[in-house]
C-alpha positions as CSV (number, residue, x, y, z in Angstrom):
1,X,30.8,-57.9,-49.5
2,X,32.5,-55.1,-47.4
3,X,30.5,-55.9,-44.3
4,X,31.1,-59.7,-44.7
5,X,34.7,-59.4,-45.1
6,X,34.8,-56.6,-42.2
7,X,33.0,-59.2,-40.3
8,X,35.2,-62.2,-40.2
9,X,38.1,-59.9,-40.0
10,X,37.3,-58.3,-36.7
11,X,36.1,-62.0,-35.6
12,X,39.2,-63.2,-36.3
13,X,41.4,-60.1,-34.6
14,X,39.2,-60.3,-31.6
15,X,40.0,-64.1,-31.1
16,X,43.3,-64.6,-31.8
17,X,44.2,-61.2,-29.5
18,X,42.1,-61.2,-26.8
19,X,40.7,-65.0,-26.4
20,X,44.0,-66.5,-28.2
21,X,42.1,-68.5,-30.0
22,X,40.3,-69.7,-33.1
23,X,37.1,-67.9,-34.0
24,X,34.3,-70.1,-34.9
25,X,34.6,-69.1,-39.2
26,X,31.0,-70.2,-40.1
27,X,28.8,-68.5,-37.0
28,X,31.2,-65.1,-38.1
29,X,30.2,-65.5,-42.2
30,X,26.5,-65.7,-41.6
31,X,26.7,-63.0,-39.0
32,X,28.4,-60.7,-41.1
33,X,25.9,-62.0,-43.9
34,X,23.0,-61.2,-41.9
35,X,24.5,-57.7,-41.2
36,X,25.2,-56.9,-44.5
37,X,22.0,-57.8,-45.9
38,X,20.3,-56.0,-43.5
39,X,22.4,-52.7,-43.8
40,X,21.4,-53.4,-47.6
41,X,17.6,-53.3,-46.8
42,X,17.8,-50.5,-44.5
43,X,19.7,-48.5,-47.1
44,X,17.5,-49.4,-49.6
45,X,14.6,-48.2,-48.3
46,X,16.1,-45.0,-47.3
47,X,17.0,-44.4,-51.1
48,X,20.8,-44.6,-50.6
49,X,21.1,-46.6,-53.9
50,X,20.8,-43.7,-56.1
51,X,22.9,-42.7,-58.2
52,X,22.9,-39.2,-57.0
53,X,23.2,-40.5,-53.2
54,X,26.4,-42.3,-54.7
55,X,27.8,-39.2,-56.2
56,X,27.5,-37.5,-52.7
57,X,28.4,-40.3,-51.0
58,X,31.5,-38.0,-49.2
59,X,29.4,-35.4,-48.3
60,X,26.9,-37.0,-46.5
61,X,28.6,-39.6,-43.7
62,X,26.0,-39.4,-41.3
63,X,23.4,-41.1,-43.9
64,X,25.8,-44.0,-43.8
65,X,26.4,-44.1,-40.2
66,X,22.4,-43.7,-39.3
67,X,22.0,-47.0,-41.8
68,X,24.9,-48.5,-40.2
69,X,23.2,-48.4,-36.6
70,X,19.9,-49.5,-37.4
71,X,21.7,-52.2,-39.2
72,X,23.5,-52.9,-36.5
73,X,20.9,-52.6,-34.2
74,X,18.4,-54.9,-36.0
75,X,20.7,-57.5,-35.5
76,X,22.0,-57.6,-32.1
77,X,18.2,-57.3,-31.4
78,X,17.7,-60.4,-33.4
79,X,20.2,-62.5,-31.9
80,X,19.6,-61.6,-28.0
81,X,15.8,-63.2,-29.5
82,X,16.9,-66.1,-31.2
83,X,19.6,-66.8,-28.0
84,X,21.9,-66.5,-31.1
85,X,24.7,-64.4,-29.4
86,X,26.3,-66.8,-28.1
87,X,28.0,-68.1,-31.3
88,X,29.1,-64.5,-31.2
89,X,31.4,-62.7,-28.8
90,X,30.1,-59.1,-27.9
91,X,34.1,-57.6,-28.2
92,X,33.8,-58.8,-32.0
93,X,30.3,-57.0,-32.4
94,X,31.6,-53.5,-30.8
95,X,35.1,-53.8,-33.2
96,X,32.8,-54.5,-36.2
97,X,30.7,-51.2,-34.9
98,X,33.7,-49.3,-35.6
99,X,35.5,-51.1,-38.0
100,X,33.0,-52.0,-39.9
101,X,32.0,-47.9,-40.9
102,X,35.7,-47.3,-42.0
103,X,34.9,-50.1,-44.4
104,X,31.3,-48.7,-45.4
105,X,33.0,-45.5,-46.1
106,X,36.0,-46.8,-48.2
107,X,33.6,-48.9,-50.2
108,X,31.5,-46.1,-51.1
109,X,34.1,-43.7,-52.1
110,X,35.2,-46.8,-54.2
111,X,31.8,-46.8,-55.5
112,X,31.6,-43.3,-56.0
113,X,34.6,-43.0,-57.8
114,X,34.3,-45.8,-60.3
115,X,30.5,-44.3,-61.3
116,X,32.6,-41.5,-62.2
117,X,34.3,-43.0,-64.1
118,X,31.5,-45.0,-65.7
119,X,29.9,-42.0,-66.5
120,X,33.0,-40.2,-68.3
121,X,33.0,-43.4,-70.1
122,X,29.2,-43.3,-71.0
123,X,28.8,-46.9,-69.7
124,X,26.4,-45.3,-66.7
125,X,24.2,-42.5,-69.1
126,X,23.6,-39.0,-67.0
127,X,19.5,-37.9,-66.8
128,X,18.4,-36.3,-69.7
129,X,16.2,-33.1,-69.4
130,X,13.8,-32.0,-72.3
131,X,13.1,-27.8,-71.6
132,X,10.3,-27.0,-73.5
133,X,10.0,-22.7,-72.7
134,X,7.6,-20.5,-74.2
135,X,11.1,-18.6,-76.5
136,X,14.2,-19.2,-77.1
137,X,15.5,-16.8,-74.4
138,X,13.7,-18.3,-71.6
139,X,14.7,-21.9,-72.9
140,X,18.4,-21.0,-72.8
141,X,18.5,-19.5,-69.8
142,X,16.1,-22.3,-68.1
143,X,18.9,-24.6,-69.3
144,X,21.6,-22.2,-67.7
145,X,20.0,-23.2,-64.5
146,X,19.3,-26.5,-64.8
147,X,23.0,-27.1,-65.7
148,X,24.7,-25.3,-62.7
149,X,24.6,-28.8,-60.8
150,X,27.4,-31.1,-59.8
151,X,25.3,-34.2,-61.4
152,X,25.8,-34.7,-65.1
153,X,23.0,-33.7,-66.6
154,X,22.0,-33.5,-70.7
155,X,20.0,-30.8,-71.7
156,X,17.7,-30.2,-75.1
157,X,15.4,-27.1,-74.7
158,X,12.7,-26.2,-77.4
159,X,10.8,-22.7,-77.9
160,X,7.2,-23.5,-78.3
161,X,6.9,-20.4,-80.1
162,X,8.7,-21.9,-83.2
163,X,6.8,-24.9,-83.3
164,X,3.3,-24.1,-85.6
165,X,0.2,-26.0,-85.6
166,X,0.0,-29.2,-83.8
167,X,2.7,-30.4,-81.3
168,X,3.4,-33.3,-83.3
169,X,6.8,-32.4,-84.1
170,X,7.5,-31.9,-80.0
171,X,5.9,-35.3,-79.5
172,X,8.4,-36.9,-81.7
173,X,11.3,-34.7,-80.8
174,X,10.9,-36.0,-77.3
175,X,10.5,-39.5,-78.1
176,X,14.1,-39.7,-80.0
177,X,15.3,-38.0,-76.8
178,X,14.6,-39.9,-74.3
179,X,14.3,-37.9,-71.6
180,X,14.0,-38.9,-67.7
181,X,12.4,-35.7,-66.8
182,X,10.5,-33.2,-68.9
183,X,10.4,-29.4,-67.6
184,X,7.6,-27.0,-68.5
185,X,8.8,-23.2,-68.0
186,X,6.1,-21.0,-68.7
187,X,4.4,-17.8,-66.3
188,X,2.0,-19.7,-64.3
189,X,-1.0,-17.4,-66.6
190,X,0.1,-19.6,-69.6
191,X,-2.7,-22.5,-67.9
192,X,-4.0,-23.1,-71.5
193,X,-0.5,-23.4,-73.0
194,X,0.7,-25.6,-70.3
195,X,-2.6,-28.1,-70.3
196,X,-1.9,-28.1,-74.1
197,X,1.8,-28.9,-73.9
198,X,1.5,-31.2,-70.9
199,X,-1.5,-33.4,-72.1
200,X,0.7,-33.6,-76.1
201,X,3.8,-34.6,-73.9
202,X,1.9,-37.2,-71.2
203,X,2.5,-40.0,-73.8
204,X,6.2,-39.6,-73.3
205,X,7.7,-42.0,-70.3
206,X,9.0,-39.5,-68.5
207,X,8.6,-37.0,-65.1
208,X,6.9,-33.3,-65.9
209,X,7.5,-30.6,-63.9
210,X,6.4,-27.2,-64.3
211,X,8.9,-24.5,-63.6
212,X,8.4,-21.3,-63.2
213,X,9.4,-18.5,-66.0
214,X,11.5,-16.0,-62.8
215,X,13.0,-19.1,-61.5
216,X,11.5,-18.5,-58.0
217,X,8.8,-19.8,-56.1
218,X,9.2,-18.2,-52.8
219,X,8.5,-20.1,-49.5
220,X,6.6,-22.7,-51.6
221,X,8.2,-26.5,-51.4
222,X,6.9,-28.4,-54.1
223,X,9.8,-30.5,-55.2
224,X,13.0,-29.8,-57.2
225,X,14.9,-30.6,-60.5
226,X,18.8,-30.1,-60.2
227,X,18.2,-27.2,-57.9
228,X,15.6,-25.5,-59.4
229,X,12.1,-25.6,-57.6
230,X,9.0,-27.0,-59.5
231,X,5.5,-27.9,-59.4
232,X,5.6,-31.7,-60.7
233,X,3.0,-32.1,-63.0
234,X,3.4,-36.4,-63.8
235,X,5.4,-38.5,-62.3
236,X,7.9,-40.9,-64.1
237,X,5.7,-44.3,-64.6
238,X,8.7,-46.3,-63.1
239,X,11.4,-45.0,-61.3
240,X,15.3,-46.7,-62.0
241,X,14.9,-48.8,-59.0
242,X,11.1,-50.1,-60.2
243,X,12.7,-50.5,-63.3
244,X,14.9,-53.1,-62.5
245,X,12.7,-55.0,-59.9
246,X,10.6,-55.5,-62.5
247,X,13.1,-56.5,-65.0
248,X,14.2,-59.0,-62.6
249,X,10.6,-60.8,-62.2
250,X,10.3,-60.6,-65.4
251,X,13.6,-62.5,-66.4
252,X,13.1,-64.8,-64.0
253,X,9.5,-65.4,-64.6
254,X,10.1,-65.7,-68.4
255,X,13.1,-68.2,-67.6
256,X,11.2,-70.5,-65.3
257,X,8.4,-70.6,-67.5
258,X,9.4,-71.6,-70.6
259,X,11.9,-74.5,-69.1
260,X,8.9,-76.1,-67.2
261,X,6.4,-75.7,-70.2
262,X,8.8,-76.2,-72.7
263,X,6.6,-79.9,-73.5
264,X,3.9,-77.9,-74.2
265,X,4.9,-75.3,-76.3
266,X,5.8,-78.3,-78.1
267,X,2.6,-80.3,-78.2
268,X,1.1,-76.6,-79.4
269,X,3.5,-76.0,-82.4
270,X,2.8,-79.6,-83.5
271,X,-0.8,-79.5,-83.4
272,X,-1.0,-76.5,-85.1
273,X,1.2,-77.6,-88.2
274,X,-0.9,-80.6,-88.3
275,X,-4.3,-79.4,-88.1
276,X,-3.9,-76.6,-90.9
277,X,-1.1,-75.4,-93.5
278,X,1.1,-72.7,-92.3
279,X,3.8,-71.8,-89.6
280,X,3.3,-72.9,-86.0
281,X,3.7,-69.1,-84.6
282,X,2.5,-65.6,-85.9
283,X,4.4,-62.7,-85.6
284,X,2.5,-58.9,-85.8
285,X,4.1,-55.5,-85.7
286,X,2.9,-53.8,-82.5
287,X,3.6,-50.8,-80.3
288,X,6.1,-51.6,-77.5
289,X,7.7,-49.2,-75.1
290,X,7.9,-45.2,-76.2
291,X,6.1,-46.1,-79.3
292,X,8.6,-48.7,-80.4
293,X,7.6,-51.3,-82.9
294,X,8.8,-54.8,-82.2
295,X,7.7,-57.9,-83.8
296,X,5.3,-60.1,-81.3
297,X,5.2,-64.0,-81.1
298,X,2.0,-65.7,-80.6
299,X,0.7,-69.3,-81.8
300,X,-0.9,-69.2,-84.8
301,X,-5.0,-69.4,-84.3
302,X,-6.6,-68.1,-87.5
303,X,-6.4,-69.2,-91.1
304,X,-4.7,-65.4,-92.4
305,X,-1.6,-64.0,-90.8
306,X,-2.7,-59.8,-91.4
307,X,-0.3,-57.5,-89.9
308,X,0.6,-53.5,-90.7
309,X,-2.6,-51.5,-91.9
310,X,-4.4,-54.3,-93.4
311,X,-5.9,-56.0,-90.0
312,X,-9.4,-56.6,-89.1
313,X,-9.6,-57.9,-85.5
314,X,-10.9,-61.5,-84.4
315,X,-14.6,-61.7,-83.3
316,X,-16.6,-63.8,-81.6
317,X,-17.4,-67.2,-83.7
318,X,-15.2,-65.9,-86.9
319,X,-14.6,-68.2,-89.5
320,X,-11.0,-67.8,-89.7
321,X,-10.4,-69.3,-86.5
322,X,-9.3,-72.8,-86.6
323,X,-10.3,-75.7,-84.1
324,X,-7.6,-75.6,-82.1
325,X,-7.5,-71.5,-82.2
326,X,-10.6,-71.7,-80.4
327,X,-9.0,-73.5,-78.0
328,X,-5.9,-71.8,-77.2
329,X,-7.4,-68.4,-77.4
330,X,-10.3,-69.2,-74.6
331,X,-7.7,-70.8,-73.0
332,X,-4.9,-68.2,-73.6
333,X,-2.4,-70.3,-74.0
334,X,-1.5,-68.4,-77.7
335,X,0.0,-65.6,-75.7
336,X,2.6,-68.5,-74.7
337,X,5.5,-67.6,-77.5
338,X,5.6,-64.1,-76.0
339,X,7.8,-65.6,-73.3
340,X,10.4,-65.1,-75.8
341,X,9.4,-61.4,-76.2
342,X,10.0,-61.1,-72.4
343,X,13.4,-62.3,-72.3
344,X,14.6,-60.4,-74.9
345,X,13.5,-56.8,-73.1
346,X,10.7,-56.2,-75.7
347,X,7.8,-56.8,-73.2
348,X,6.9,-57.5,-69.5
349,X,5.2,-60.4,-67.8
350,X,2.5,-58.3,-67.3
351,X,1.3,-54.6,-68.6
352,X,-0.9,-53.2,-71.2
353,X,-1.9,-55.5,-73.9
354,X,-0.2,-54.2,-77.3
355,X,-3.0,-53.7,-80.2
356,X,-1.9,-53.9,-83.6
357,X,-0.7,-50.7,-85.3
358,X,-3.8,-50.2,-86.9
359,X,-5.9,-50.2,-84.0
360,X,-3.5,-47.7,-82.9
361,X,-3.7,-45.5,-85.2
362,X,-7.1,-45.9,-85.4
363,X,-7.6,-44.7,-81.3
364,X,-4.9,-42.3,-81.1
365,X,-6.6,-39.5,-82.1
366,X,-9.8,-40.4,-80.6
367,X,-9.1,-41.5,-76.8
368,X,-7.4,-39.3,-74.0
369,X,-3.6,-40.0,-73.3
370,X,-4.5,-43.2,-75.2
371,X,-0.7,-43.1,-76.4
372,X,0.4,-43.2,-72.9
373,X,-0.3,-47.0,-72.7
374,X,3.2,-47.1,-74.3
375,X,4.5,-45.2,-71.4
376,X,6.2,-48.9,-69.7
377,X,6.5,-52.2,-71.4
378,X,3.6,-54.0,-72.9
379,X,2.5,-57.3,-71.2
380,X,1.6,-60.8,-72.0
381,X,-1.7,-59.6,-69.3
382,X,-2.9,-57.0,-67.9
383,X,-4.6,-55.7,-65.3
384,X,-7.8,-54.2,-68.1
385,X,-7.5,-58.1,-69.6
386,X,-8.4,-60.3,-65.6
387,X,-10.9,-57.9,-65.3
388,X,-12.5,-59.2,-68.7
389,X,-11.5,-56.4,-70.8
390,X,-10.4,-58.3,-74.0
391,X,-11.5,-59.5,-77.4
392,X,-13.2,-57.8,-79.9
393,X,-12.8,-53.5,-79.1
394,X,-15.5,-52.4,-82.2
395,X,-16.9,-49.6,-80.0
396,X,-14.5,-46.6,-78.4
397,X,-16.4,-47.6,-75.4
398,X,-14.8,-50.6,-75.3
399,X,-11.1,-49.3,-76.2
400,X,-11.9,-46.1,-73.6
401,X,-12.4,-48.7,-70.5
402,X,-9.2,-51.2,-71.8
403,X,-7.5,-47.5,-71.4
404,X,-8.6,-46.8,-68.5
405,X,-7.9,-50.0,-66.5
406,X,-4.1,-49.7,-68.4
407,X,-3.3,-45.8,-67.0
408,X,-4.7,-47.5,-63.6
409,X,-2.0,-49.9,-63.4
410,X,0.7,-47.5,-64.9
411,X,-0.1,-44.9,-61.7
412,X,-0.7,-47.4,-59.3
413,X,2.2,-49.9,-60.4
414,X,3.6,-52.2,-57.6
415,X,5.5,-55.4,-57.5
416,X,2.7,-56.8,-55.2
417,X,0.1,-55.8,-58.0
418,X,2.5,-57.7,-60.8
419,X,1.7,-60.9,-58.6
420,X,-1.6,-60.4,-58.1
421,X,-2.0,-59.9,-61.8
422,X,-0.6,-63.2,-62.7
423,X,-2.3,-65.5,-60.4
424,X,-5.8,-63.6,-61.0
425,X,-4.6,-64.8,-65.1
426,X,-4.5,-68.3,-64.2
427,X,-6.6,-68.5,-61.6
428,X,-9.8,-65.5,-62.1
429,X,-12.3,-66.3,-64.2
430,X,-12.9,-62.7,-65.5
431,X,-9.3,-63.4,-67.3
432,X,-10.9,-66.2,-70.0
433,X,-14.2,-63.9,-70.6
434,X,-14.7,-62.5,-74.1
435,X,-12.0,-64.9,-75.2
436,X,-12.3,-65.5,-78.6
């Protein structure tokens, strides 16, 4: 908005001083547009966005000026292509060169200052950091360090030395913290403690790095948290930024979707209701994000509506299936009603399929990291379910490669693999096998 206005300001100072004239208004508004959004991509993709680039937004001018000139440059080199500049005078381009910057630079301190204030006001929620040290000492004075920063940071540290018997307690502890980041400060000996800790803590959505006990790591460059160099161990499964692209698809998607097949979902809840006794939709307690429950929507296709402990999964040609279950479960289409689960922020358009809490409980303790499915939003598919990974799991051969494929598309997630998950849904074949 900045640039835009900076644009047709400078357009229209140019004109009236030095040509004493009009400026042409609309060739200055989609020049300045097509500056701005170009600045925005460039800056983007150069991680300026952050919230810790905004909080050091006035030390670090130059970042904005190098965006600012490739910006800049982008587009003169567009319009001398597209014989576009002559709509626009080259004395308005140079003044927006300057101008433009002392705009960029009182925007962001703008920016700056009002995420200040957000954050004093907890609207805008600073990282949160979960210590978990071998004592107390060294969990106190890991926090010490961690602290000493100018970004706002909240800090819980835990001794793993008063923690007995399994790390239950730690699991939970850290799942009704939230943290963004989890730090592991133990002598880099400790490689049983830390394999122990990290794998009992890898279900939590959250970064892990190791720090060392000292606080030093020499000449070594192996990443930082607030200052203080570490060995990352995970990564986060989506950053902020990955966060909210795929919050916007799915919005979106969810939107669009359920307007266009709103007939259908219709035709389906009628059907149902006429064919057999009973609600239209069933709704099960399932595992969402962090180990959440939530309540999911799905068509009804069986004759029993089982949910908590008492659930024994649909198999191929079971009786309790109705006519038209058959259909919409080969066909998918009772997944439809979670639409409404997207929208309200309880699952994704795509991620790993949740089970039922009983098959939950029943793998937990039997798969690897099999918790760590919970690590981003469950989806209405998946990248295990297009490859045929669905149905009946009776074996924990079956579960272990639905697992696998899930953790696959948590550490390899992309925007461009979303897509390519939904049109292999509609489109694969692989997607409708072992449908029951």
């Amino acid at each position: 908005m900045a640039v835009t206005i900076a644009a047709l300001a400078c357009g229209a100072i140019y004109y009236a001083v030095a040509l004493d004239s009009t400026p042409p208004v609309w060739s200055h508004l989609g020049w300045g547009g097509t500056v701005a959004l170009t600045l925005v991509v460039v800056a983007a993709l150069r991680g300026d966005y952050g919230l810790d680039a905004y909080r050091h937004a006035s030390r670090h001018p130059m970042d904005l000026w190098v965006n600012w000139t490739i910006a800049m440059a982008i587009v003169v080199i567009e319009m001398f292509l597209l014989k576009a500049s002559v709509e626009v005078s080259r004395g308005a381009t140079i003044l927006l060169y300057g101008f433009g910057f002392l705009t960029l630079i009182g925007s962001r301190e703008i920016g700056r200052r009002s995420l200040g204030c957000l954050e004093r006001q907890g609207r805008v929620r600073a990282r949160r950091v979960l210590i978990v040290a071998s004592n107390p000492a060294t969990a106190s004075e890991a926090a010490t360090r961690l602290s000493d920063t100018a970004a706002p940071v909240v800090i819980r540290d835990v001794a793993i030395n008063e923690i007995s018997g399994p790390l239950s307690d730690l699991v939970a502890t850290a799942r009704q913290f939230e943290p963004d980041e989890i730090a592991l400060v133990f002598r880099f000996n400790e490689a049983d403690e830390i394999d122990r800790i990290a794998d009992a803590l890898a279900v939590i959505p959250a970064g892990m790095k190791l720090l060392p006990e000292s606080g030093r790591l020499g000449a070594l460059r192996a990443g930082s948290m607030y200052g203080a160099r570490g060995i990352p161990l995970m990564r986060p499964p989506l950053t902020t930024s990955e966060r909210i692209l795929k919050r916007a698809l799915d919005l979106t998607g969810a939107s669009i979707l359920i307007v266009a097949l709103a007939p259908l979902l219709v035709s389906i809840a009628l059907a149902i209701r006429v064919q057999s006794p009973g609600p239209a939709l069933f709704r099960q307690t399932r595992h969402g994000f962090n180990q959440k429950p939530f309540r999911i929507f799905k068509f009804r296709t069986m004759s029993v509506m089982e949910d908590g402990n008492n659930v024994t999964q649909a198999r191929t040609g079971d009786p309790r299936i109705t006519r038209i279950g058959h259909v919409l479960r080969r066909t998918n289409l009772d997944e439809l009603p979670q639409l409404f689960n997207v929208l309200s922020g309880e699952m994704s358009l795509v991620g790993p399929r949740p089970h039922p809490v009983a098959l939950d409980e029943s793998f937990d303790s039997r798969i690897v990291h099999y918790a760590r499915r919970n690590a981003i939003k469950p989806g209405i598919t998946g990248w295990a379910q297009v490859h045929g990974l669905r149905g009946e799991t009776d074996t924990i051969e079956k579960m272990s490669a639905r697992v696998e494929y899930d953790l696959a598309y948590i550490e390899n997630w992309s925007i461009g693999l979303d897509f390519q998950i939904l049109l292999m849904t509609v489109f694969s074949r692989m997607a409708y096998r072992n449908a029951g």
